[in-house]
N, C-alpha and C positions, 0 to 999 in steps of 0.2 A: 597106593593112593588112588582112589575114585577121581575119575575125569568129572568137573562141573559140568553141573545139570546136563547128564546122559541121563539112559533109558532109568537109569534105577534112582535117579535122585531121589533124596528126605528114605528111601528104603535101606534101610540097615541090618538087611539078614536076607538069608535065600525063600524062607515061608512070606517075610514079606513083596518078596518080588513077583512071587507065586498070584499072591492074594489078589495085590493092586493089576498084573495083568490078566490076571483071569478073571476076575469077579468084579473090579471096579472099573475099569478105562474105560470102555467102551459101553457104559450106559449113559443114557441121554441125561440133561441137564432140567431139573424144573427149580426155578430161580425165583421164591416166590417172595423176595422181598429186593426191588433196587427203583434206583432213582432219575431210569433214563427214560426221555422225551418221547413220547406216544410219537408227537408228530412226526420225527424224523425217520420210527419202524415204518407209521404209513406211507410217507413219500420216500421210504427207500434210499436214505440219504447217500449221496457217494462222498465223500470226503477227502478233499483237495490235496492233504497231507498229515502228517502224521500227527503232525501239533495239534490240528482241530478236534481229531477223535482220541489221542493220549493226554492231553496237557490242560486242554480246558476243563476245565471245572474240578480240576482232581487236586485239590489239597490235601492229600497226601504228598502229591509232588511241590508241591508250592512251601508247603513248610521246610525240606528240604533244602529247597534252595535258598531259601530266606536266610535258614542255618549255617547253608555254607556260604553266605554273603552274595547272594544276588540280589543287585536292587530291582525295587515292584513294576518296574518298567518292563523287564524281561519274563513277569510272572503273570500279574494279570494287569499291566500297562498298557501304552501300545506300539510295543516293539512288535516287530512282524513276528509271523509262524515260524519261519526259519530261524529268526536270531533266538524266539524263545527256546526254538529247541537244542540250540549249540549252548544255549545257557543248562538246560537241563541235562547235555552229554557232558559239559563241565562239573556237573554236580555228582553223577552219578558212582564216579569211581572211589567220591567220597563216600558212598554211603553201603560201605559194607558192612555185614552184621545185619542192616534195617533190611527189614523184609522188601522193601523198594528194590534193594537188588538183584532180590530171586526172583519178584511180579516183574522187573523190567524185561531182564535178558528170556524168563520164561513167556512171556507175551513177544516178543520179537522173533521167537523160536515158532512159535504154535503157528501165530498167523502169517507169519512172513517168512519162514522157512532160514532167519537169520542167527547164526551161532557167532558169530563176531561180537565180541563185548562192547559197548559203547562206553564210546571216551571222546575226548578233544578229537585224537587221532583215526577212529571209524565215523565220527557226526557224519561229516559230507557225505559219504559213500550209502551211509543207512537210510538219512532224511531223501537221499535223491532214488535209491534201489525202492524206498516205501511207497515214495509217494508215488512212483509207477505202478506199483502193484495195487494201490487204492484206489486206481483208474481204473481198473480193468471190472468188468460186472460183476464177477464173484463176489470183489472186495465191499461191496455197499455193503449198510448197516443190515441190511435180510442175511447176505451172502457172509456178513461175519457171526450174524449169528449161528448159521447152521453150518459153520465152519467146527462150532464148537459144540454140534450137536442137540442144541438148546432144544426143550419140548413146550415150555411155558416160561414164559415172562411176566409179572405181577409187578406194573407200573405203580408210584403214591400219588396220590391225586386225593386234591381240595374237594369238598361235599359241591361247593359250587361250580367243582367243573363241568364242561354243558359235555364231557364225553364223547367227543363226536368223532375224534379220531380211532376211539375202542370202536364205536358202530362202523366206523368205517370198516376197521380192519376185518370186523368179525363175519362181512360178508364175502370176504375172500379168503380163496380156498387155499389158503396158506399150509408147510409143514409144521408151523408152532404157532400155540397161543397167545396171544396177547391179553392181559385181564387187567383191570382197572383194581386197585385199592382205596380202601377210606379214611382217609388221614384227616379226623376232625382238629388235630391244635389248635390253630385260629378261631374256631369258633366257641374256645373253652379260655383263650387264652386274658386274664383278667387283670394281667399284670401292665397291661397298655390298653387303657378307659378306652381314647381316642382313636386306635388301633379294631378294638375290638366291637365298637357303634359302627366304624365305618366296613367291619365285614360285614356285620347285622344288617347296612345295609343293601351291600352287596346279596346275601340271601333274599333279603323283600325282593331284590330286584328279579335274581334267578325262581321265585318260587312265587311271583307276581301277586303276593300278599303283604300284609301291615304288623308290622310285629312291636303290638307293645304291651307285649306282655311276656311272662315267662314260659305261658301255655302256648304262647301264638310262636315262640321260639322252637320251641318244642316238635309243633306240629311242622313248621316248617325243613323243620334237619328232620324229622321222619321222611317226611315227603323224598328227601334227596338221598337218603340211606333206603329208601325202597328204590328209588331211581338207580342205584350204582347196582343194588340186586338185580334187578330188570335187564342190565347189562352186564351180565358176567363177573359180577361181582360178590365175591364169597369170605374176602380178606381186610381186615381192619387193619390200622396202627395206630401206636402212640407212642411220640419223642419226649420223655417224660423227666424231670429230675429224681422224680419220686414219685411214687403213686401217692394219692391226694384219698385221703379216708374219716372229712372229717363230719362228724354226727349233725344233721341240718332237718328241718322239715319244711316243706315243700314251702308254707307260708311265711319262712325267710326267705330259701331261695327266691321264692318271687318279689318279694320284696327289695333283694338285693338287685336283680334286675334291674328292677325301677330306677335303682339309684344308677346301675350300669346307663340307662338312658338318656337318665337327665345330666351325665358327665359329671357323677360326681364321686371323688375318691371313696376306693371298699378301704376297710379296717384291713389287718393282715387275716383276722379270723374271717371277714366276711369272704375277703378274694378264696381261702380255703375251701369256705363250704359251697360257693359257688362252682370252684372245680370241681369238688368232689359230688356234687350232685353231675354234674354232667358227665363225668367218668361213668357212674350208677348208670346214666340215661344210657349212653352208648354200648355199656357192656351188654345190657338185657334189650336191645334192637340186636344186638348179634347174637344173643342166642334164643330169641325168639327165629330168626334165620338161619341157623346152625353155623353160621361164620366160625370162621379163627379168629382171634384176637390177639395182637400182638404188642408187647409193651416194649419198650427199647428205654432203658432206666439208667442213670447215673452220668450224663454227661452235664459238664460244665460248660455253657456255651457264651460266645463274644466277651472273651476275657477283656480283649484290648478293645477300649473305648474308641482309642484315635484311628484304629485300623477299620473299627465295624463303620467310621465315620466314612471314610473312605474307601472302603471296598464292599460292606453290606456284611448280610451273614453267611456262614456257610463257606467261608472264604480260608481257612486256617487258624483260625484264632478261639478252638473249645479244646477245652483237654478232659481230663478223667478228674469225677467229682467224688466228693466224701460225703453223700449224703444217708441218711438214715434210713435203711429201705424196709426192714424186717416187719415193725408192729404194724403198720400202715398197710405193706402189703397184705399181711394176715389177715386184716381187719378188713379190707375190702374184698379179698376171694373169700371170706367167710361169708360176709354179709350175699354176696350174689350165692354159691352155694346154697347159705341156709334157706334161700328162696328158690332153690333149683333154676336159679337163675346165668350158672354157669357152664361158659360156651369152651369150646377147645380154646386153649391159651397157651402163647409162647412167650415167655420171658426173657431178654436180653441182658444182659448186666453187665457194665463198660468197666464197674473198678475189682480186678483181680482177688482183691481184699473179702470181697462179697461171694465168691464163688460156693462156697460151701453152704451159705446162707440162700440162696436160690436152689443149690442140688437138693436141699434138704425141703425148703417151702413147698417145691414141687409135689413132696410125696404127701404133705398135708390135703391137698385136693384131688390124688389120682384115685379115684374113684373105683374102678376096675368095669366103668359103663363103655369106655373106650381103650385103646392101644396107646398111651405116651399122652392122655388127655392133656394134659398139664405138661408142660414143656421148658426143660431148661435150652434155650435158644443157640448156636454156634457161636463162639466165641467175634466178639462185635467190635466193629470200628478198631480202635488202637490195639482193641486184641485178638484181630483177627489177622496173624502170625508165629511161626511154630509156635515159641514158647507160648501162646497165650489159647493158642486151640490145644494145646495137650493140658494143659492148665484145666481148661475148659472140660475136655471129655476126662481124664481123670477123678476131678472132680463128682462128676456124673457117674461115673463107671463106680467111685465108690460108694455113691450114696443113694444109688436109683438105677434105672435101666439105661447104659449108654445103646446097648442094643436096639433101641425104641427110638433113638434122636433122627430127628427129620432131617437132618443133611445141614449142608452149606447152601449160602446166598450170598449174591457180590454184593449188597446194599450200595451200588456204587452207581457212576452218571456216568460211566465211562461203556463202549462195546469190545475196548478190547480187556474188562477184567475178568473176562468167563475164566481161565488159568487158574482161579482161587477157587474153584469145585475143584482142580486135577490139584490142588495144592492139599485141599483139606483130605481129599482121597485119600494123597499118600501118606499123608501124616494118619489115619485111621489103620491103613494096612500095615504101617512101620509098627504103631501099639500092639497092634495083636500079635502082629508076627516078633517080636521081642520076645512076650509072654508065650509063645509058642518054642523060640528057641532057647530060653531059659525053663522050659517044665513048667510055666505058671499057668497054660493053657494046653489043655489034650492038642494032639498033631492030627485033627481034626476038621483036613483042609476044606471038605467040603461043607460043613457046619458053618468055622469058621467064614468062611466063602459068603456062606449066603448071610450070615450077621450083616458083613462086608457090603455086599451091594445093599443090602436092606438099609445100612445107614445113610449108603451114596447115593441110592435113589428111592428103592420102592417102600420105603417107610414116607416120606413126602407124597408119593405118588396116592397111597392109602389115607394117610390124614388129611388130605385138602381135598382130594375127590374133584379135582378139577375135569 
């Protein structure tokens, strides 16, 4: 019987052991898609205890407790850091099987050197040995990053953001990157009239112009999409249900506009073609800039009304959606295509269901102008766990090059989830090394080998060219 999470966890053969120590541990980390706070890499935040930099903002952990019946006081209420966190050592001995068990005790290993499992009975001992160590200088938000070896970080950031904390950073002579993303949804998003005038005016405000028109719209998010380039920006996003592909010309779009102004409800077809033009817009500014584009597709978000009421979004209340991704996306990498209007793209897809519908669409557009131009993305949010990343590369391995996939990203608000690049490692080196000790791959360790770190780092390292 294997002792938990020793040296060889998720490794299930001796070629796999081989692999992940020699060829994947010890490359550096480029992390080019999460969701943590510029300011706090600049001001180097120290973090008073475990709760501020584990527990906030992480619903993954908040749904857990909720499940195991923690009331919201202890989750995002205002019970103190300590009691939240003896609520979350009470939760956690439930949650085995969920991938929470292996992120937890593996993050409490990496950075805190702590092998004691949390329960009721280590809480005390762990939140007081932590929160001494997160005093000390190493421990700050720099010092955890290069604990974990990090070489770039790719923050998501609104077109209106004024950036100022990337300028800051970029003038110090730091050992990793900091890079700003482009997350336009708010300014596409047409499903909230009210919502989306008062971003519009938010842009007049940042781009010190009058927008009323669809052109003057236009020019002004140009204006800010050259602005994020200017500053080390190379990376887009979008949190999408579905890609939006529906047939418009420009003298509706701007017509719809109008009516967007005067606050007056779109049709279901108009709100469509209004996204779907400004999808069109965004994609061909990034590939007039050679950007990546990245789609993040199928999430169901703010199911619970009464909770988004109370706690906002983003808070645990989106699951995994059934929405139609196929013709739509076709239709839209076609249409940029046939105008050579298509940039390097990574595709994310939340529902399991769709796996093989992605590995396949990829090959529709890989062109052979680039290496993995077109990208089925690391398996995302709910399924970024064993079973949902072998699912994932699987998938890919049968229908396309997994050889060619860019790696892992935490997509996450937290410093201590860097542990999900050594999770996706190992789960990459157990695949080959199976296929290796079963005959399905030559005993070809150094080939092998280098597929290996190619997927764990320098396949990323080559497609973004940061």
């Amino acid at each position: 019987m294997k002792a938990f999470l020793d040296d060889n966890f998720l490794l299930n053969s001796k070629t796999a052991e081989t692999l992940y120590h020699q060829f994947s541990k010890s490359l550096p980390i480029i992390d080019y898609h999460n969701h943590l706070i510029p300011e706090q890499i600049v001001k180097d935040t120290q973090f008073e205890n475990i709760s501020q930099v584990w527990l906030n903002g992480d619903h993954y952990k908040w749904r857990a407790m909720r499940a195991n019946g923690v009331n919201e006081k202890y989750i995002t209420g205002d019970a103190s850091d300590k009691e939240k966190f003896l609520k979350w050592a009470e939760t956690v001995p439930y949650t085995l099987r969920n991938p929470l068990y292996h992120w937890t005790h593996l993050e409490l290993q990496r950075y805190f050197g702590i092998k004691d499992l949390l329960s009721p009975k280590t809480a005390e001992k762990i939140y007081e040995e932590t929160a001494a160590k997160l005093a000390e200088p190493g421990y700050s938000v720099r010092g955890l990053l290069k604990m974990m070896n990090v070489e770039i970080v790719c923050t998501t950031d609104d077109p209106i953001d004024s950036l100022n904390f990337h300028q800051q950073f970029a003038q110090e002579n730091e050992s990793f990157k900091m890079l700003p993303a482009f997350r336009p949804d708010k300014a596409m998003n047409a499903d909230d009239i009210e919502a989306l005038n008062a971003y519009i005016d938010q842009v007049e405000a940042v781009t010190n112009t009058s927008i009323g028109s669809y052109a003057a719209y236009l020019d002004a998010l140009k204006t800010r999409h050259d602005f994020f380039a200017e500053n080390g920006c190379s990376v887009s996003d979008h949190g999408l249900e579905q890609i939006y592909a529906e047939d418009y010309t420009d003298q509706e779009v701007a017509l719809i506009f109008e009516k967007i102004r005067a606050k007056q409800t779109l049709t279901p077809s108009e709100n469509l073609k209004f996204k779907s033009a400004m999808l069109v817009q965004f994609a061909e500014w990034d590939h007039e800039k050679g950007w990546v584009q990245q789609y993040h597709l199928g999430a169901l978000r703010n199911n619970n009304a009464r909770m988004l009421r109370l706690n906002g979004p983003d808070t645990g209340w989106d699951s995994i959606g059934d929405f139609s991704q196929a013709r739509a996306l076709s239709k839209f990498l076609n249409r940029l295509d046939n105008q050579d209007k298509l940039t390097k793209t990574i595709l994310y897809n939340l529902n399991p269901a769709d796996n093989e519908l992605i590995a396949t669409m990829i090959g529709n557009f890989n062109d052979g102008s680039i290496k993995g131009k077109i990208q089925f993305g690391s398996a995302w949010w709910f399924l970024d766990q064993k079973d949902g990343m072998t699912k994932q590369m699987n998938a890919l391995s049968n229908m396309g090059l997994l050889s060619r996939l860019v790696g892992m990203l935490t997509d996450s608000r937290s410093f201590l989830s860097f542990p999900r690049h050594e999770y996706f490692r190992r789960l990459v080196c157990d695949i080959f090394g199976e296929d290796v000790e079963k005959g399905e791959l030559p005993n070809d360790i150094e080939w092998i080998g280098k597929i290996v770190g190619d997927i764990s780092y320098h396949n990323a390292k080559e497609y973004f060219n940061f």
